[in-house]
N, C-alpha and C positions, 0 to 999 in steps of 0.2 A: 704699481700704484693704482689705486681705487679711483674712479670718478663719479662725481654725482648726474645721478638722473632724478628726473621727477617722478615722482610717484604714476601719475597718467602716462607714464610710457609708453611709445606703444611694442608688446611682445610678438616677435615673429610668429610667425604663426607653426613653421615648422618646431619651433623652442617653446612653442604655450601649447599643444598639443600633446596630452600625456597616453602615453599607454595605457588599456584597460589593466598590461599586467606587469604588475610592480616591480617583477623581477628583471624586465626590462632596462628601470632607470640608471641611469651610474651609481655606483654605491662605492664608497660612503658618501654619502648628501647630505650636507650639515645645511639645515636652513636655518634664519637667521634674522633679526628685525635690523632692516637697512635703514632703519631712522638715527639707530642707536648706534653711538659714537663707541663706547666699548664695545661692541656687538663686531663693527669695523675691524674694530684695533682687535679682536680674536679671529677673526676670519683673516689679517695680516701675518700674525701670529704663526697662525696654523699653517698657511702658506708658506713661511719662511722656514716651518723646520718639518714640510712634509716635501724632502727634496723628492722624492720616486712622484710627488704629484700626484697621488691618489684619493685624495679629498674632493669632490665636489663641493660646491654651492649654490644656493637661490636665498634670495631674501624671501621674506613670509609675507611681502606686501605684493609680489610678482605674483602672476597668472599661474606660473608650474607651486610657487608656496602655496597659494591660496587651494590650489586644489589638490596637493597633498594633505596642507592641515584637513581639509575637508573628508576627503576619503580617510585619513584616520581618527574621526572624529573628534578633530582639536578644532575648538572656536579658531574662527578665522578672523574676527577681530581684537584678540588677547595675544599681543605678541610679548607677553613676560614670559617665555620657557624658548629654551635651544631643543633645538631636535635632530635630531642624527638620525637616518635611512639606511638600512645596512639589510641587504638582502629582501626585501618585499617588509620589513621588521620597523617599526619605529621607539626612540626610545627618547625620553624627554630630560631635563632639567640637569643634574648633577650627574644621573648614569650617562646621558647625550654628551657632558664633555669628559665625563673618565673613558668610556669606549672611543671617543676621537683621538685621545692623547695619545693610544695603542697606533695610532697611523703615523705619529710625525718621529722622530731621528730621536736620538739617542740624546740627553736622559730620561726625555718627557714618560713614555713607558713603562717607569717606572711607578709612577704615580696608580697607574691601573688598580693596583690593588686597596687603592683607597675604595674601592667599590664592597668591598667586604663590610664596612663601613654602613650601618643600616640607613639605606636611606630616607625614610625621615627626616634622621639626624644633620643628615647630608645636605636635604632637600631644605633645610633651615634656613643654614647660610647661604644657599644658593638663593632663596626668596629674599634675604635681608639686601643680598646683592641687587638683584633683580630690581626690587623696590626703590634703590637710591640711583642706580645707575643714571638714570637723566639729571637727576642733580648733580651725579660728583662727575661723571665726564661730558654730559651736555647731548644735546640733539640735532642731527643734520633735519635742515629746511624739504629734503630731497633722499630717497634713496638713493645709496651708493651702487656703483657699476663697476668692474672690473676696467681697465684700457686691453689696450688689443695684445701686448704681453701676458696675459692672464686669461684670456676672453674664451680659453678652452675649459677653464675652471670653474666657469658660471652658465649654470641651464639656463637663468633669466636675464643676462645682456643680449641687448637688441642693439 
């Protein structure tokens, strides 16, 4: 189960301290705007059907997000796109959740080959999403936090 923190959290400092080399981080690292209630509900998701636990996480409002989107040059206050970290590599919006899906149990997997899929086209309905998502499932007050069940799956719990 997820719990909420505040945005002002304070991050360990051993866990907000990033590597100069990327290759370092856990990968795959899916960061993730922890305000956003669907955003939640796919980081659960992802969790429930990547039984081997190979998926990392940080929210993009955390110290290790903020200074990922930064060093790969994504504004650090536009948290409308997903981004998946896979080997020093970063990848955004609709490739960020076809390349994740390749992590979690069987049949998700399957889906991968939507990637063929020019995206653009992809990238459409991935924005039309993006756009309404705080209307149609709402916004936590607080960044979300992993509980201590989980607490190995998130770079940014303190």
């Amino acid at each position: 189960m997820l719990r909420r923190r505040s945005r002002d959290a304070h991050v360990s400092e051993s866990q907000s301290s990033l590597s100069p080399d990327l290759s370092e981080l856990p990968t795959p690292l899916v960061l993730y705007d922890g305000l956003c209630r669907l955003c939640a509900g796919t980081v659960l998701f992802v969790i429930a059907r990547d039984r081997r636990a190979r998926v990392r996480f940080a929210s993009m409002q955390s110290a290790v997000g903020q200074r990922l989107l930064a060093r790969f040059g994504l504004p650090v206050d536009d948290l409308t796109t997903f981004v998946l970290v896979e080997s020093g590599e970063h990848f955004t919006k609709s490739t960020a959740a076809l390349r994740t899906v390749r992590y979690l149990d069987r049949p998700w997997p399957w889906l991968y080959p939507l990637v063929a899929v020019p995206r653009p086209i992809r990238d459409v309905l991935y924005d039309w999403v993006v756009r309404n998502r705080y209307r149609w499932f709402g916004r936590w007050e607080v960044c979300l936090t992993s509980g201590p069940r989980l607490q190995d799956r998130f770079l940014d719990d303190g």
